[in-house]
N, CA, C and O of each residue as an XYZ file, in Angstrom:
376
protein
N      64.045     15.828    -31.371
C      62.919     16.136    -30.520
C      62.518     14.919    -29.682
O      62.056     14.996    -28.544
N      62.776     13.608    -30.470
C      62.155     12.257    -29.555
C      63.047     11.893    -28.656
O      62.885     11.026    -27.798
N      64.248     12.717    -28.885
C      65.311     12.347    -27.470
C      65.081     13.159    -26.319
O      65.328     12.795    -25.170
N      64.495     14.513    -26.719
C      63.864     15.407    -25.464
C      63.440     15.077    -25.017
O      63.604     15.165    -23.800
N      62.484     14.378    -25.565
C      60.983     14.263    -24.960
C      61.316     12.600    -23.720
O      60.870     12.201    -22.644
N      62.259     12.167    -24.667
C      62.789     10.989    -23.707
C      63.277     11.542    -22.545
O      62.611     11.222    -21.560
N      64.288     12.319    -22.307
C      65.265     12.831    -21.337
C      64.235     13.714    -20.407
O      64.681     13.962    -19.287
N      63.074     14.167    -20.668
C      61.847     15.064    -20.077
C      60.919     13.849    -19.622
O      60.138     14.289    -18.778
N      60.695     12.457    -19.859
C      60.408     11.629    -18.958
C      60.911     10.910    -18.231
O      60.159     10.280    -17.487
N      62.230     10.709    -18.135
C      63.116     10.263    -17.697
C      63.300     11.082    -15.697
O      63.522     10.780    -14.524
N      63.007     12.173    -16.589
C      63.688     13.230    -15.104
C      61.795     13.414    -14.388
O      61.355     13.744    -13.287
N      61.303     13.097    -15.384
C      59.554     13.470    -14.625
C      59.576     11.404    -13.632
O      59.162     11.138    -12.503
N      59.976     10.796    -14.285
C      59.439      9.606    -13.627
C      60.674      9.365    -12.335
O      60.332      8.465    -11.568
N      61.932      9.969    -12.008
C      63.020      9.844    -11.743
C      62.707     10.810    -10.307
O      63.078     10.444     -9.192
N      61.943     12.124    -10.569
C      60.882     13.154     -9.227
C      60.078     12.479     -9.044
O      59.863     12.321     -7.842
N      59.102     11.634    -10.056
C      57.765     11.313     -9.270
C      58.304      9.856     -8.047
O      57.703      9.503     -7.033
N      59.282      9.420     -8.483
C      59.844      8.005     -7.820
C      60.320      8.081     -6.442
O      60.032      7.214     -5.617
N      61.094      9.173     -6.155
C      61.593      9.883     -5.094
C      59.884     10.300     -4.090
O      59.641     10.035     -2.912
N      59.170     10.862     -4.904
C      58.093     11.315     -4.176
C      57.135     10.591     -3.781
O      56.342     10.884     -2.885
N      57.161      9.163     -4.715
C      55.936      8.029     -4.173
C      56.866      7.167     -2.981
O      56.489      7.193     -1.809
N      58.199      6.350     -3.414
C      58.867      5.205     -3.105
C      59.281      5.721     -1.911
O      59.310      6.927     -1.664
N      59.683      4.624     -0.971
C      60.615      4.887      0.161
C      61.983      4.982      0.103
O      62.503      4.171     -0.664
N      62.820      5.825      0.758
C      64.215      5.746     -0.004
C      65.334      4.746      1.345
O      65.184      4.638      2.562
N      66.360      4.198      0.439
C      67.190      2.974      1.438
C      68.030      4.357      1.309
O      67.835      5.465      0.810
N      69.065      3.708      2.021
C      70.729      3.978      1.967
C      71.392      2.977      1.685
O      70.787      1.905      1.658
N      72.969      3.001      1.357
C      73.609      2.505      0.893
C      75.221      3.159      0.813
O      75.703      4.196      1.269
N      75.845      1.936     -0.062
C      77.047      2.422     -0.374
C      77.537      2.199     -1.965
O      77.113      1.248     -2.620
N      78.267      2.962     -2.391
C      77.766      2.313     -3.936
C      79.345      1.420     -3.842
O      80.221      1.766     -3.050
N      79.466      0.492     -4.592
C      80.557     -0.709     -4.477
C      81.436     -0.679     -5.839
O      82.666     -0.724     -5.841
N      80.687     -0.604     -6.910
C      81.068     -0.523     -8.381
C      79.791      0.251     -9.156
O      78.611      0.194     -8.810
N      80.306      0.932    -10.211
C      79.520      1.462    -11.221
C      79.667      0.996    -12.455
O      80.572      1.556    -13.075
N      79.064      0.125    -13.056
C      78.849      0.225    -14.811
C      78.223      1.216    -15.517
O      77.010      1.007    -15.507
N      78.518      2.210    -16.128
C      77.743      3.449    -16.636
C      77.764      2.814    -18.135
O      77.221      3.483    -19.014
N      78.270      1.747    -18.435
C      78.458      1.073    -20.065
C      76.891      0.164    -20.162
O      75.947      0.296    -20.942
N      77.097     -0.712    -19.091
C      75.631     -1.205    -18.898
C      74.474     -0.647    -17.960
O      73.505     -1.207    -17.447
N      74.907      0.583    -17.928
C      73.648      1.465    -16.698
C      73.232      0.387    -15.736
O      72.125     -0.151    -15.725
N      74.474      0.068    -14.741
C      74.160     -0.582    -13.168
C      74.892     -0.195    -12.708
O      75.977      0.189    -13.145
N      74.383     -0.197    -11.440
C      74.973      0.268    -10.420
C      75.149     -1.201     -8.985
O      74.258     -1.988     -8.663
N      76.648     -1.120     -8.378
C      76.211     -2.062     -7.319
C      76.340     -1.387     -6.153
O      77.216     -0.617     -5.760
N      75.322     -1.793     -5.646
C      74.929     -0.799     -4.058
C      75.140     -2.282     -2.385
O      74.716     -3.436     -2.310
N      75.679     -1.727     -1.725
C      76.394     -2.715     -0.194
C      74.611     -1.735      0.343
O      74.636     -0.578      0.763
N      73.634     -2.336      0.222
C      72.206     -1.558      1.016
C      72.156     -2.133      2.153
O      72.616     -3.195      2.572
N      71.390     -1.108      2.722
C      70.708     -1.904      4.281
C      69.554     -2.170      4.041
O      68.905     -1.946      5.063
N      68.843     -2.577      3.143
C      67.382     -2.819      2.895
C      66.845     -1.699      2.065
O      67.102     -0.497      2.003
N      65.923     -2.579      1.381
C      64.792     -2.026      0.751
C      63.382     -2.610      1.120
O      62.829     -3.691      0.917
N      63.039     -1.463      1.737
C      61.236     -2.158      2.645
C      60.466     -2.210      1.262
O      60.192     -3.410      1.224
N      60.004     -1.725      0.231
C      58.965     -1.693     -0.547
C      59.300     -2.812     -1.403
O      58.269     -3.184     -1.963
N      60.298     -3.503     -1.742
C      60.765     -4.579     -2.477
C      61.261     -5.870     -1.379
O      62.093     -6.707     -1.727
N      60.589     -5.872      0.028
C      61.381     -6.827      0.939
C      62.364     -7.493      1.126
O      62.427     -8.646      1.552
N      63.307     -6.696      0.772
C      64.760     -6.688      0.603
C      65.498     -6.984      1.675
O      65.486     -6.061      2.490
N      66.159     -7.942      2.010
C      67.197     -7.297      3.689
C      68.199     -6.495      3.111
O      68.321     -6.349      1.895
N      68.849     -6.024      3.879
C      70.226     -5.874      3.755
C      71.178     -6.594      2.845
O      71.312     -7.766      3.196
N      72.119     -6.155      1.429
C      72.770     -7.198      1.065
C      73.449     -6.280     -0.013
O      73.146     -5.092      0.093
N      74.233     -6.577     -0.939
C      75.100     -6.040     -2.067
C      74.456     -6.564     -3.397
O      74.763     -7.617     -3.956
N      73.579     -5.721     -3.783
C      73.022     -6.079     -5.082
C      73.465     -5.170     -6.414
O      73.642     -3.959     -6.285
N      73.599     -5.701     -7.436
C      73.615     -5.082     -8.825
C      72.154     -4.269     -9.352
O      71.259     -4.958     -9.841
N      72.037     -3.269     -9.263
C      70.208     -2.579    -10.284
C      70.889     -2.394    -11.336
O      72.110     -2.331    -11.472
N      69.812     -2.283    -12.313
C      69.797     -1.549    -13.533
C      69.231      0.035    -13.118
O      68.210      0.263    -12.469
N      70.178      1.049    -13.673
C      69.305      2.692    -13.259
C      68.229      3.075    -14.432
O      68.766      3.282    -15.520
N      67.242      3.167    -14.411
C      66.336      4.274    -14.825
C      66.536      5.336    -15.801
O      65.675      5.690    -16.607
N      67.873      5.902    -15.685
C      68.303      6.788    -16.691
C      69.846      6.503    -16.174
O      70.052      6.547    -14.962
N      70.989      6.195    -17.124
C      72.384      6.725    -17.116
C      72.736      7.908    -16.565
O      73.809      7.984    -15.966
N      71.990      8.884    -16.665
C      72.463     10.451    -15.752
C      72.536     10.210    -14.382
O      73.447     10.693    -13.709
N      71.733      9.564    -13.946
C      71.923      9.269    -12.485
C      73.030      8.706    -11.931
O      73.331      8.982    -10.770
N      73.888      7.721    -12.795
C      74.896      7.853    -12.059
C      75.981      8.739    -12.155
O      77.050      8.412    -11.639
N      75.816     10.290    -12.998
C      76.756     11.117    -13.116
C      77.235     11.901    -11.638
O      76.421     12.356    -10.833
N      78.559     11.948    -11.490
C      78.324     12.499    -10.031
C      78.910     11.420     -9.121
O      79.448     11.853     -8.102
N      78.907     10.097     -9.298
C      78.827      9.338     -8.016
C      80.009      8.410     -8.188
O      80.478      8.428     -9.326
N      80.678      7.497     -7.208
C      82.076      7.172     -7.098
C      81.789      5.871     -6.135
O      80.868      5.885     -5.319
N      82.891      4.455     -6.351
C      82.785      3.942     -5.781
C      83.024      4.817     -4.133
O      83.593      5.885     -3.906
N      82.544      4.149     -3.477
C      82.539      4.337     -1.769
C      81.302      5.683     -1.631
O      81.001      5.838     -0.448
N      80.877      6.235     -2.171
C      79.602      7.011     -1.855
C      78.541      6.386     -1.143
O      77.897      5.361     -1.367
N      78.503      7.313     -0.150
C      77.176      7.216      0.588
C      75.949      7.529      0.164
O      75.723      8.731      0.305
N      74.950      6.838     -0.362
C      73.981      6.898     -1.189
C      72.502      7.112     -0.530
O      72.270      6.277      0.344
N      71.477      8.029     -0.753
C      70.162      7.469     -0.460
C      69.532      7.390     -1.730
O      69.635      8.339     -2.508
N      68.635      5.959     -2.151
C      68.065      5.791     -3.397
C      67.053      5.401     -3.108
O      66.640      5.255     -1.958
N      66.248      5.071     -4.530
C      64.878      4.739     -4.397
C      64.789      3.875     -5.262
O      65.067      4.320     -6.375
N      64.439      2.499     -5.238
C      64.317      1.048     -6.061
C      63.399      0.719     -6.482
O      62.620      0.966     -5.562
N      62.465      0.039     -7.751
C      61.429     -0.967     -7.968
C      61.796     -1.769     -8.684
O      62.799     -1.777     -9.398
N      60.782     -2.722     -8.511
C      60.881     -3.811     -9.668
C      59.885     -2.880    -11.286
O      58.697     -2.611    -11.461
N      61.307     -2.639    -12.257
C      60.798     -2.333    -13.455
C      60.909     -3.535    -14.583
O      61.989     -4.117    -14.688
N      59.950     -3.859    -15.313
C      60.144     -5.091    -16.228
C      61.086     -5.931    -15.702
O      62.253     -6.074    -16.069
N      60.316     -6.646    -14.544
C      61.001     -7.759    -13.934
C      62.600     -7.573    -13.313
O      63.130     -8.569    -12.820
N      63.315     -6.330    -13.352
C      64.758     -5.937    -12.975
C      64.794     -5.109    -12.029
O      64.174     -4.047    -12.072
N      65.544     -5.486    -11.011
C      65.330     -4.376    -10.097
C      66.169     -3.019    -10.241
O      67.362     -3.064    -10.538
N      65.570     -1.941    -10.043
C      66.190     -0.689    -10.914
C      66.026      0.580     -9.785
O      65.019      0.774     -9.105
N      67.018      1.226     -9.766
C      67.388      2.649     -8.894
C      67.015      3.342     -9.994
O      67.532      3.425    -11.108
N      65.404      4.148     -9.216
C      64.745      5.060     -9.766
C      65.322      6.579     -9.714
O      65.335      7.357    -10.668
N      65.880      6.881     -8.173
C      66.451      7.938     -7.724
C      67.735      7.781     -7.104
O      67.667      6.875     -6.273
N      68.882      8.295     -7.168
C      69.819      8.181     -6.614
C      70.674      9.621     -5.918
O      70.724     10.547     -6.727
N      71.275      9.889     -4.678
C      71.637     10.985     -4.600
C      72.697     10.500     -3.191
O      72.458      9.731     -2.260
N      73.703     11.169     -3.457
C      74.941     11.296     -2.133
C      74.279     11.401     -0.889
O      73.334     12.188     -0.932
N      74.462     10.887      0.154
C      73.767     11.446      1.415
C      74.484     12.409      2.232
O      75.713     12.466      2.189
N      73.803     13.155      2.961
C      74.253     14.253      3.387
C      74.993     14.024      4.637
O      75.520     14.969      5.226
């Protein structure tokens, strides 16, 4: 039950992140799904004053990167969580 309830905040804070944050684009470069990071080639992140650059996040939940492949075209959504910067939302761009 305490893993539900994990995986049911996970996906509630993962919608609400998408719906507060601004979302970048990107490209994804490499995936660690062993250490849940992701490395993203971004053009910026305005809410974290980011330029443009190839950074490593930590994701928010491991499910998020199910689905996704080096060279994907990405739009995500980033914060600083406990001091790490972390892809809250992640999704292919259209």
């Amino acid at each position: 039950m305490k893993s539900l309830l994990t995986l049911a905040a996970a996906a509630t804070v993962t919608i609400s992140a998408l719906a507060q944050a601004p979302t970048s684009t990107g490209e994804v470069t490499k995936i660690d799904a062993a250490q849940s990071r992701i490395t993203l080639k971004h053009k910026g992140v305005k809410n974290l004053d980011m330029p443009p650059m190839t950074l490593t996040f930590r994701v928010a939940d491991p499910k998020l990167l199910e689905g996704l492949a080096v060279g994907d075209e990405v739009r995500f959504t980033a914060a600083k969580v406990n001091g790490s910067y972390t892809v809250t939302a992640i999704g292919k761009a259209r």
